[in-house]
C-alpha positions as CSV (number, residue, x, y, z in Angstrom):
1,X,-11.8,72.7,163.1
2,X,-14.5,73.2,165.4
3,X,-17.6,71.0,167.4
4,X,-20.9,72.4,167.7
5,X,-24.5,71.4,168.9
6,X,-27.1,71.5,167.1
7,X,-29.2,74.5,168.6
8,X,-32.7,72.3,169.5
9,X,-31.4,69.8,171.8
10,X,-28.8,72.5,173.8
11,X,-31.7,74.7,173.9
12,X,-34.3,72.3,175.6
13,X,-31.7,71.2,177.6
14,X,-31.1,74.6,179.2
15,X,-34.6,75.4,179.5
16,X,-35.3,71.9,181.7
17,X,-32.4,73.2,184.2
18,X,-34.2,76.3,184.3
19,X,-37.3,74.6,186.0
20,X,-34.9,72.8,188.2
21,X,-35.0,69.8,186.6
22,X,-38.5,69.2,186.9
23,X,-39.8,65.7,185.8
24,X,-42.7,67.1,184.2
25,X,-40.6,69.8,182.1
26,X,-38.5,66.7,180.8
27,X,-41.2,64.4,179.8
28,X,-42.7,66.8,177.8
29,X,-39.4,66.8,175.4
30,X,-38.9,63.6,173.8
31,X,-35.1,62.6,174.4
32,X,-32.6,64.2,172.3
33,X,-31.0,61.8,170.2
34,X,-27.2,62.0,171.2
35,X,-25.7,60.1,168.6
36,X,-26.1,62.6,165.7
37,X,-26.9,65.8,167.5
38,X,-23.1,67.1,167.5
39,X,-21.1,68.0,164.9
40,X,-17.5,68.8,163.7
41,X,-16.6,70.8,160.7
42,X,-13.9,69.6,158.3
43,X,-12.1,72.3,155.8
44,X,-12.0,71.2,152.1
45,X,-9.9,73.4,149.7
46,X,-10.4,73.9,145.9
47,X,-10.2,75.1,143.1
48,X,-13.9,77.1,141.6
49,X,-15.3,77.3,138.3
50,X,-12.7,80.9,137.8
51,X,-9.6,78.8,138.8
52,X,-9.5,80.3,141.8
53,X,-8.3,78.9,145.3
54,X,-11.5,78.5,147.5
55,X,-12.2,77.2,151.3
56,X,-15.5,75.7,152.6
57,X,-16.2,73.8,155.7
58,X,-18.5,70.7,155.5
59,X,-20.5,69.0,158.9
60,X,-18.6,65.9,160.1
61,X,-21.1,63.9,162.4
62,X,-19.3,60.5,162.4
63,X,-16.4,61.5,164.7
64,X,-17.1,60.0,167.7
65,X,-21.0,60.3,167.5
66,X,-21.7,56.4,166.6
67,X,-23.5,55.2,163.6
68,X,-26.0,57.3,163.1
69,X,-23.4,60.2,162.7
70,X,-21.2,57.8,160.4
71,X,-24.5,57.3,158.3
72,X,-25.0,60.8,158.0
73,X,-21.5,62.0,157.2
74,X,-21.5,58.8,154.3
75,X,-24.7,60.5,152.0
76,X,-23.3,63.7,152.5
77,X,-19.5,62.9,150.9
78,X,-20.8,59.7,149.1
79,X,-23.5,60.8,147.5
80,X,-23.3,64.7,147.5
81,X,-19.9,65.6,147.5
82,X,-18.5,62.6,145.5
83,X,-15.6,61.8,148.0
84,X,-14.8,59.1,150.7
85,X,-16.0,61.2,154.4
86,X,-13.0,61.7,156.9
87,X,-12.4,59.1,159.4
88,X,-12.6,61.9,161.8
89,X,-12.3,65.6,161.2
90,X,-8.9,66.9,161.2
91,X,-7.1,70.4,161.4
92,X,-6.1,71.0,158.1
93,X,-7.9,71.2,154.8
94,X,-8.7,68.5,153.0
95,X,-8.4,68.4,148.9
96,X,-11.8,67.6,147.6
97,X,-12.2,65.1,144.6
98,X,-11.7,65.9,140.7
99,X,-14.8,65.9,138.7
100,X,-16.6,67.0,141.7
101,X,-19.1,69.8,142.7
102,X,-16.4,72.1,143.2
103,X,-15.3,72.4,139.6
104,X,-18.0,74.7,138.4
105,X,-19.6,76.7,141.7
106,X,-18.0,79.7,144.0
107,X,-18.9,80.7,147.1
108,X,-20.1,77.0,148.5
109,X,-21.6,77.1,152.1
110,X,-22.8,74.5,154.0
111,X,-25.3,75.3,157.2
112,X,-26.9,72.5,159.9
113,X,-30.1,73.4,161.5
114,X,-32.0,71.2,164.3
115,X,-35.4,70.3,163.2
116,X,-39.0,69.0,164.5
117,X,-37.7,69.2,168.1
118,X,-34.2,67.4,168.0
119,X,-35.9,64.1,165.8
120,X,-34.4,65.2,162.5
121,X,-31.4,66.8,161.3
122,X,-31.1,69.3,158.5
123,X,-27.6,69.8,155.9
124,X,-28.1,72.3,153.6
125,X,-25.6,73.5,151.2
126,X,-25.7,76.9,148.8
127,X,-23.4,77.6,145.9
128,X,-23.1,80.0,143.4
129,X,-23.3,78.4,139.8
130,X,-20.6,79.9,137.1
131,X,-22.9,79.6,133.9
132,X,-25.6,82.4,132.2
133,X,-28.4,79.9,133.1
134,X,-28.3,79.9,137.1
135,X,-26.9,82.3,139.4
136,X,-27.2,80.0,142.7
137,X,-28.3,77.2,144.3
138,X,-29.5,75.1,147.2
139,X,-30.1,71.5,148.2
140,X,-31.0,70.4,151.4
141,X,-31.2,66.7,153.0
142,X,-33.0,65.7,156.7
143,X,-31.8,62.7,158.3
144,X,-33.3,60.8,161.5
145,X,-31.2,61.8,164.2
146,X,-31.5,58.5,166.0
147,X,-30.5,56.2,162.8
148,X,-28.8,58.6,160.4
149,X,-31.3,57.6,157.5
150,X,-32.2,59.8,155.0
151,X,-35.9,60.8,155.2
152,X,-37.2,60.7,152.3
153,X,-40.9,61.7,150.6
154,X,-42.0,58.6,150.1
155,X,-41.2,57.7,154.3
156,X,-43.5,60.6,155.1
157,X,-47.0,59.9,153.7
158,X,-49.6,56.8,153.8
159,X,-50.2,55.7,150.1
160,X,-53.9,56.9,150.6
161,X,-52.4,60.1,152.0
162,X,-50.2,60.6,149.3
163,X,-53.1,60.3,146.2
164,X,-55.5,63.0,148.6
165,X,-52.2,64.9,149.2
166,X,-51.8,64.9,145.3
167,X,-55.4,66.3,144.6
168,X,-55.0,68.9,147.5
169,X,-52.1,70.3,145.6
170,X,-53.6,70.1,142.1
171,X,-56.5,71.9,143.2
172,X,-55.1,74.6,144.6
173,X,-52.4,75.0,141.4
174,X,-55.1,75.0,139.0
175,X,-57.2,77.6,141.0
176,X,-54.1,79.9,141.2
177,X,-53.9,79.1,137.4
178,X,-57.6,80.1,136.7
179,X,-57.2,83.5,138.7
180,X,-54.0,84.3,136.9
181,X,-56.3,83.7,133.3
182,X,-58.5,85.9,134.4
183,X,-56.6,88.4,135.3
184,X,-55.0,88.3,131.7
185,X,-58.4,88.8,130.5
186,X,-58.6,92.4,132.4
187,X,-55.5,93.4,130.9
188,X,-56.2,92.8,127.4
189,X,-59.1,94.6,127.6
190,X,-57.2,97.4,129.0
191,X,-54.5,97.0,127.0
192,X,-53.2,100.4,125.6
193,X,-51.9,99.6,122.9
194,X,-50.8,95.9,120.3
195,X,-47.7,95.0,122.3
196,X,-49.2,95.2,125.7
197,X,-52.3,93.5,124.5
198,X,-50.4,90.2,122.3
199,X,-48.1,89.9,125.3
200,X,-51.2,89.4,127.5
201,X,-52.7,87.0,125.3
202,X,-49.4,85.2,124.8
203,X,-49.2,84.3,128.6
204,X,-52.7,83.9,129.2
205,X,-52.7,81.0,126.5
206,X,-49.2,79.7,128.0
207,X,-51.4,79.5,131.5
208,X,-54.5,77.8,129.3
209,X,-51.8,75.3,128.1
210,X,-50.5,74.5,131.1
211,X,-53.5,74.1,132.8
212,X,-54.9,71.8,130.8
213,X,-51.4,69.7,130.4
214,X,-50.4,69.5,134.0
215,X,-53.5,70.3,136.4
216,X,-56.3,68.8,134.9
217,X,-57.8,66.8,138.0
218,X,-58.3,63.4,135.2
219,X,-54.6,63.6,134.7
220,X,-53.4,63.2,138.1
221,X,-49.8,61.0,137.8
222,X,-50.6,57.2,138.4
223,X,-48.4,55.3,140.9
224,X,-45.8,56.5,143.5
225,X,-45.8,59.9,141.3
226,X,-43.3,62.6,143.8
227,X,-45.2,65.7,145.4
228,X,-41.8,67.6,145.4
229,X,-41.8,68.1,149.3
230,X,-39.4,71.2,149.3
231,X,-39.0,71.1,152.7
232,X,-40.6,71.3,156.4
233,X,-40.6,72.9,159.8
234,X,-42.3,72.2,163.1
235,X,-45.3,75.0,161.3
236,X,-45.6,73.3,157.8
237,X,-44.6,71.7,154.5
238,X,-43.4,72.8,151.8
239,X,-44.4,71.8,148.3
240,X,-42.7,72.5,145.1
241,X,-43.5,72.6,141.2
242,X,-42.0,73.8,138.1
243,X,-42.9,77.0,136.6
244,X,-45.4,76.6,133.6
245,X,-43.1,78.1,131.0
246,X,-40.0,76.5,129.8
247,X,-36.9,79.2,129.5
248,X,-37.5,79.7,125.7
249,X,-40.9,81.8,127.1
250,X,-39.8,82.4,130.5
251,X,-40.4,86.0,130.0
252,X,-44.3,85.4,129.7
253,X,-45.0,83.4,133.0
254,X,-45.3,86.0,136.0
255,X,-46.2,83.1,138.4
256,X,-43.1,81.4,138.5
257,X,-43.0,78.5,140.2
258,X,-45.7,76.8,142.0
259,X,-44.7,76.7,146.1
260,X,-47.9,75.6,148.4
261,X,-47.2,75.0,152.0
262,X,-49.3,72.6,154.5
263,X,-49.9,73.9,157.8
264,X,-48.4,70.5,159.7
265,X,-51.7,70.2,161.3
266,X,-53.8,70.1,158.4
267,X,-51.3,67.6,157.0
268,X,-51.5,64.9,159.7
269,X,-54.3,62.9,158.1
270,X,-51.9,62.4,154.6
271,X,-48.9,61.5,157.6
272,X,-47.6,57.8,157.7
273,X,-47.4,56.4,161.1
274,X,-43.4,57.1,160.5
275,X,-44.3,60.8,159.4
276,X,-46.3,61.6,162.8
277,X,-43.5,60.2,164.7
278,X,-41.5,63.1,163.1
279,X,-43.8,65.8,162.8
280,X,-45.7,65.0,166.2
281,X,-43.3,62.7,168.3
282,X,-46.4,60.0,168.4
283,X,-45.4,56.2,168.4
284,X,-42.0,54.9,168.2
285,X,-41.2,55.9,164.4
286,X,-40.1,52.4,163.5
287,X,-39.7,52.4,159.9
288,X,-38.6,50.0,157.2
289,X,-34.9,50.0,156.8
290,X,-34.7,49.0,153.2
291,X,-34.7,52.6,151.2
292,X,-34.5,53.3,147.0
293,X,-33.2,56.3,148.8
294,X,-29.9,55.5,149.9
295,X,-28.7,52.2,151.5
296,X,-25.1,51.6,152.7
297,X,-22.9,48.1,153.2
298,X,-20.0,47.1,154.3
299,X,-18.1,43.9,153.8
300,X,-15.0,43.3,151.9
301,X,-13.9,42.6,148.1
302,X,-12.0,39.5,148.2
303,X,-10.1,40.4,151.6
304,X,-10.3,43.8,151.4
305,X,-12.7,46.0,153.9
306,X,-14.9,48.1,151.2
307,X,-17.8,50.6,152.6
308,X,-20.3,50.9,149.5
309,X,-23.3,53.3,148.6
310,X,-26.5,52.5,146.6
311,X,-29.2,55.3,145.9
312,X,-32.2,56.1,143.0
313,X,-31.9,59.6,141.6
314,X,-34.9,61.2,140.4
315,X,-38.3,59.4,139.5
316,X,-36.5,56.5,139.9
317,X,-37.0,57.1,143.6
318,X,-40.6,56.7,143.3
319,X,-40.4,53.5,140.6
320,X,-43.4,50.7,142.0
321,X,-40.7,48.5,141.2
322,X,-39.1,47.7,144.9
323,X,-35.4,48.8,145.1
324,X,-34.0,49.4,142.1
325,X,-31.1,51.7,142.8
326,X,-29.2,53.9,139.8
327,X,-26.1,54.8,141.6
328,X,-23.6,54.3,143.5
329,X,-20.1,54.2,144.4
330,X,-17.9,52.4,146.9
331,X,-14.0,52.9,148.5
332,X,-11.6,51.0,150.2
333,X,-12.0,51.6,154.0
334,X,-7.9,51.6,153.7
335,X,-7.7,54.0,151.6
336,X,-10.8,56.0,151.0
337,X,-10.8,57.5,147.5
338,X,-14.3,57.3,146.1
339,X,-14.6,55.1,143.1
340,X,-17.9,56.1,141.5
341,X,-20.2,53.2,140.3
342,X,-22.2,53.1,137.0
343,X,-25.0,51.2,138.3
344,X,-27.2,48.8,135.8
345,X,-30.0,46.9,137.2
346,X,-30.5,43.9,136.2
347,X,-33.8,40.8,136.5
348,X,-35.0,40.5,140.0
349,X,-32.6,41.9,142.9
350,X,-29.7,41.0,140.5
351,X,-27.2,44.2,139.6
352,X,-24.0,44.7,137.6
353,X,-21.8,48.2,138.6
354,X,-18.8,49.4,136.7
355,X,-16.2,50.5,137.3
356,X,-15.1,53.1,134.3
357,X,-12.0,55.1,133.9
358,X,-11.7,58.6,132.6
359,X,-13.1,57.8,129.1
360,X,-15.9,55.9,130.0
361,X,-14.4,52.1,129.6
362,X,-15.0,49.2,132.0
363,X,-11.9,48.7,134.2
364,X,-13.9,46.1,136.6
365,X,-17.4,44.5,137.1
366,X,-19.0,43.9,139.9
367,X,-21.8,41.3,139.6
368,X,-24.0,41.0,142.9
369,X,-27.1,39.8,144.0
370,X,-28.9,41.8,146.3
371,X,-30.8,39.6,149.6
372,X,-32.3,41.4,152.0
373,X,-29.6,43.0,154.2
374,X,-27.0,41.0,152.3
375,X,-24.9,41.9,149.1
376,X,-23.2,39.1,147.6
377,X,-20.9,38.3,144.1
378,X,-18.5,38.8,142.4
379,X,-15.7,42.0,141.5
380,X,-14.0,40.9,138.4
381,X,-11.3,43.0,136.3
382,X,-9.7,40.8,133.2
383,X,-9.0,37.6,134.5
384,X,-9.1,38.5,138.5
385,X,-12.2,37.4,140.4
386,X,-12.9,38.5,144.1
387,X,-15.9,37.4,145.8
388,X,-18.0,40.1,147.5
389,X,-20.3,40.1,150.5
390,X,-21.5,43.0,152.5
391,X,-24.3,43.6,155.1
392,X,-26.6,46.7,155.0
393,X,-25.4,49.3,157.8
């Protein structure tokens, strides 16, 4: 087990002493945000997709750090890693949870990295995946370093922002697209010989296709739509979009896919007020704490202290209809094994989660309302019925 700092904070830190600890040198930083700026790691052992015995470490921010570490530290295991996060990290290796990640990926690494000047902190784990399809893999999630939240797309652009932001993007797809038609053109007019020249028109029509399917400017997505932010640095941001070519032609498409990046600058006028506070440090970044994204409560099941997590997977994130979560999963703060949560939502704020064993059948209902900050029902498993109520963290 060890503790590190993130690099960012440390760094600024040692160049203020530097100056002597000059008022001016300090006000130019805006204050490091203590609470989820140091980390521990915890060891997890298990067993990879070849049956062999593997060891990985995984960032543990909640062990004395306060609740923005415990907030961070809850997405990562609840949400990521499908297993209840240590109380605090301990010595020796942990067993992760069946079904999990683990079962199919080698090599798993986790790495922590201190973005936008100490105001956000980034998790990112790579694997290895053990099928033909994909060699390896890589997610990455930033959190507010003061609250622990998970930032997500949606938090970072104005509405208005967001649909120029969209056009921006499309424009400069579909110009890549046109260049890349083009170019097929030269080479089936050069083209030796009949394989070199039908291959040529092959992709150039799979680029006419997709340009007229995806990055025709009157077909823009309508509503909250994702831009597939990919990620982002104190320099820009990074957009993402799939290739043009499913795998059954994937040999065809020598584009790939699409990656633009914003120079942060240029980006500040598609920024939410909340998004300049993290890119810029301007305001006081107060944002909205209700999140599709990922929202956490805790409160008890009958008597019983229970710590539960709610999130929206995919476009669901983006729905216009106002938190609607898709999963989730919960565990007794006694015990901590993660039960996982089929999640069904229901009229209104109203939801019903299941609990379901290893063949898929109900073992217990929970049927809540959801109130603001407040999470109230009932947990009921054949005749038993425990009331619930839990508070948003």
């Amino acid at each position: 087990m060890t503790s590190r700092p993130l690099a960012g904070c440390a760094d600024r830190k040692r160049a203020s002493l530097s100056l002597v600890l000059a008022v001016a040198a300090i006000a130019a930083f805006p204050p490091c945000a203590a609470a989820a700026t140091h980390f521990q790691e915890q060891s997890y052992r298990y067993k990879d997709c070849k049956g062999k015995p593997g060891l990985t470490r995984v960032p543990v921010f909640g062990g004395g750090s306060g609740d923005a570490g415990t907030m961070i530290d809850n997405y990562i295991h609840m949400a990521f890693l499908k297993s209840a996060p240590p109380l605090t990290p301990g010595t020796a290796p942990l067993p992760v949870a069946t079904q999990s990640l683990f079962d199919r990926v080698e090599n798993f690494q986790a790495k922590v990295a201190d973005v936008l000047g100490g105001r956000v902190v980034e998790v990112s784990f790579s694997w290895n995946e053990c099928d033909m399809v994909v060699d390896s893999a890589a997610i990455a999630y930033r959190f507010d370093t003061r609250t622990g939240r998970l930032i997500a797309e949606r938090d970072l652009f104005s509405p208005d922002g967001k649909m120029k932001l969209q056009r921006l993007l499309v424009g400069q797809r579909r110009q890549r697209l046109v260049e890349e038609i083009r170019r097929q053109d030269r080479r089936i007019a050069q083209a030796k010989n009949k394989s070199d020249r039908q291959r040529a028109e092959s992709t150039k029509e799979l680029y006419e296709q997709c340009l007229d399917d995806r990055f025709d400017p009157e077909k823009l997505p309508k509503g909250d739509a994702p831009l597939g932010t990919g990620g982002f640095s104190e320099r820009g941001i990074r957009f993402e979009d799939l290739a043009c070519s499913a795998q059954a032609d994937a040999a065809l498409d020598e584009l790939g896919p699409f990656v633009n990046t914003v120079e942060v600058t240029k980006a500040k006028p598609y920024l939410s007020a909340y998004g300049r506070y993290l890119f810029f440090g301007e305001g006081d970044g107060t944002v909205a704490a209700d999140s599709a994204t990922a929202q956490f409560f805790h409160g008890k099941v009958g008597d019983v202290p229970v710590t539960l997590y709610l999130g929206a997977n995919g476009l669901d994130a983006y729905s216009e209809r106002r938190l609607k979560f898709n999963t989730g999963a919960y565990f007794y703060d006694k015990y901590r094994t993660l039960i996982p949560l089929a999640v069904k939502p229901q009229s209104g704020t109203d939801y019903v989660f299941e609990e379901r064993d290893a063949v898929e059948k109900t073992t217990a209902t929970f049927e809540v309302k959801l109130d603001g900050s407040s999470l109230h029902g009932t947990w009921r498993s054949g005749s038993k019925r425990l009331a619930v109520a839990a508070k948003r963290q």
